[in-house]
C-alpha positions in Angstrom: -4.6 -15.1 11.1 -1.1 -13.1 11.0 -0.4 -10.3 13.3 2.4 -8.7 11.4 2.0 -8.4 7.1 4.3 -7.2 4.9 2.5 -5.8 1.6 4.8 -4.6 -1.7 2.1 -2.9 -3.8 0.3 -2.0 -1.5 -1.4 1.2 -2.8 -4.1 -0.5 -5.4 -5.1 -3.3 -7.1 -4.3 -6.4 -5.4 -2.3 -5.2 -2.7 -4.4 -2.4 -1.3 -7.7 -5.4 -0.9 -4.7 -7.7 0.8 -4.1 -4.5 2.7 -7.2 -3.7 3.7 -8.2 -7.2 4.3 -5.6 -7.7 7.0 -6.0 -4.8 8.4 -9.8 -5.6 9.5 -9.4 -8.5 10.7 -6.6 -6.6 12.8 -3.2 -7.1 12.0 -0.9 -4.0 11.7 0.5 -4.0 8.0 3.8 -2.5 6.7 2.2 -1.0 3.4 4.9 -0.8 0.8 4.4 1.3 -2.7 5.3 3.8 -5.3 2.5 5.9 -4.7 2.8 6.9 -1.2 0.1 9.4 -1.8 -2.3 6.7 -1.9 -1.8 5.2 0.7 -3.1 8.0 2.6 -6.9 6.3 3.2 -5.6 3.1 4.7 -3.3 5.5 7.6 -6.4 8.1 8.2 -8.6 4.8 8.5 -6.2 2.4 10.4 -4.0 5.0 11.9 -2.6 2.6 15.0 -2.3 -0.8 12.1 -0.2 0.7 9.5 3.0 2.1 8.6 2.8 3.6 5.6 6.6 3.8 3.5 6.4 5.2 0.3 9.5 3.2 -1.8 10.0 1.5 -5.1 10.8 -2.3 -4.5 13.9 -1.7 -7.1 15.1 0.8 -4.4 17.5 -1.7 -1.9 18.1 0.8 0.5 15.0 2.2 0.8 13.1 -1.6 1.5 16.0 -2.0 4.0 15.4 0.6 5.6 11.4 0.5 5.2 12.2 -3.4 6.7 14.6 -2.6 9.6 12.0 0.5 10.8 9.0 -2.1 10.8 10.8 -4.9 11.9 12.1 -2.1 15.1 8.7 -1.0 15.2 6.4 -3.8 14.9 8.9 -6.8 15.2 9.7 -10.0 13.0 6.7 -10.1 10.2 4.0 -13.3 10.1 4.0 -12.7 6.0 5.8 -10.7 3.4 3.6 -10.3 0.7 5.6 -9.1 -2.6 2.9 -8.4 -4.3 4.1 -5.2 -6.3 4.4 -5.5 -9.7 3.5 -3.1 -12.9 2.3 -4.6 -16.5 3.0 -2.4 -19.7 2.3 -3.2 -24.0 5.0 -4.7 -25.0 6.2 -6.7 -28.0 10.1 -8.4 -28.3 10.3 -7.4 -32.0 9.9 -3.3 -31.3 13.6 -2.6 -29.8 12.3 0.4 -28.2 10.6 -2.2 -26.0 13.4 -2.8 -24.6 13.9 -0.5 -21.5 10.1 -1.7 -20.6 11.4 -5.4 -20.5 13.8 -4.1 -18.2 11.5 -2.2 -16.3 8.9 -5.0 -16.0 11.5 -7.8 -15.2 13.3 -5.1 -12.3 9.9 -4.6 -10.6 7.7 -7.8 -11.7 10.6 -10.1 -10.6 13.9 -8.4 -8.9 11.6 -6.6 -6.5 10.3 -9.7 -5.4 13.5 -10.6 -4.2 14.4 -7.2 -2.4 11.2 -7.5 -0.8 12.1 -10.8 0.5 15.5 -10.7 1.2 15.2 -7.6 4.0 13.2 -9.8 6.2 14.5 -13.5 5.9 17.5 -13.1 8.4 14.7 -12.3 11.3 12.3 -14.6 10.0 14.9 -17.4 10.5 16.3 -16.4 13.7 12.6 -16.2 14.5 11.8 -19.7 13.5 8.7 -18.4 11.7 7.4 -16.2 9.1 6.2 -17.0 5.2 7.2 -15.1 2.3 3.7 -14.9 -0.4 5.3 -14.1 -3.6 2.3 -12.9 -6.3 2.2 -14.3 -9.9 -0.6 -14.7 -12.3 -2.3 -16.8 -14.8 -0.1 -14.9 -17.7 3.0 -16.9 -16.4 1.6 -20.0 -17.3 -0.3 -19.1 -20.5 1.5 -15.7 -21.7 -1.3 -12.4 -23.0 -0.9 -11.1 -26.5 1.2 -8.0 -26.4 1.8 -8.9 -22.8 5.3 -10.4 -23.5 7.3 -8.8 -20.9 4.6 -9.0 -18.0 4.2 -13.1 -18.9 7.7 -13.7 -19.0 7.7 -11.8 -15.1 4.8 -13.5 -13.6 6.6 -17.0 -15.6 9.6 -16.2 -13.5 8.0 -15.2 -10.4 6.5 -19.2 -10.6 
């Protein structure tokens, strides 16, 4: 089981049950997300397992610094989970779905990257360490009116 996790997302959904599933079994978890506010019940209940940074993944300083504070902190992550990702209507022939593309393909896609790329120097100077990057079935087989989230989770594969 990994000691030191890595979780984009990491305030519902998917990456608050990775989150809290980690942190019973006793790892201590960077939580990474948006809504820093929400994150609030897994510090009160695992106060000495997890360090809480509220950030957006499309943020490069802010994961840098979220990274370099854990990494100081906790030392060279197990996993890095980029898990964080954000699914909105949308449909290629309305041009005012445009800035959603962009906004879904930043987060869904981009922020899987910046997630990553903070932690991979120390990983490999560590000679260990996996990066988990989260997709979906809607990359494979894309959801009506789903168009910019499948294309995301298509890329993320």
């Amino acid at each position: 089981m990994p000691q030191l996790v890595v979780i984009s997302g990491a305030s519902s959904g998917l990456g608050l049950a990775l989150a809290r599933h980690y942190l019973e079994r006793g790892a201590t978890v960077a939580a990474f997300a948006r809504r820093g506010e929400l994150l609030h019940a897994l510090a009160t209940k695992f106060p000495d397992q997890v360090f809480c940074y509220a950030l957006d993944v499309r943020d490069v300083p802010a994961v840098q610094n979220a990274a370099n504070d854990f990494i100081a902190r906790a030392g060279v992550p197990d996993v890095v989970i980029a898990n964080a990702g954000v699914s909105v209507g949308t449909l290629t022939e309305y041009a005012e779905d445009l800035v959603a593309f962009q906004q879904v393909m930043d987060i869904n896609v981009l922020g899987m990257v910046k997630t990553f790329q903070p932690f991979v120097a120390a990983m490999r100077a560590a000679q260990q360490g996996t990066l988990v990057g989260i997709a979906s079935v809607a990359g494979f087989r894309g959801l009506p009116g789903a168009s910019a989230y499948s294309a995301s989770k298509a890329a993320a594969i």
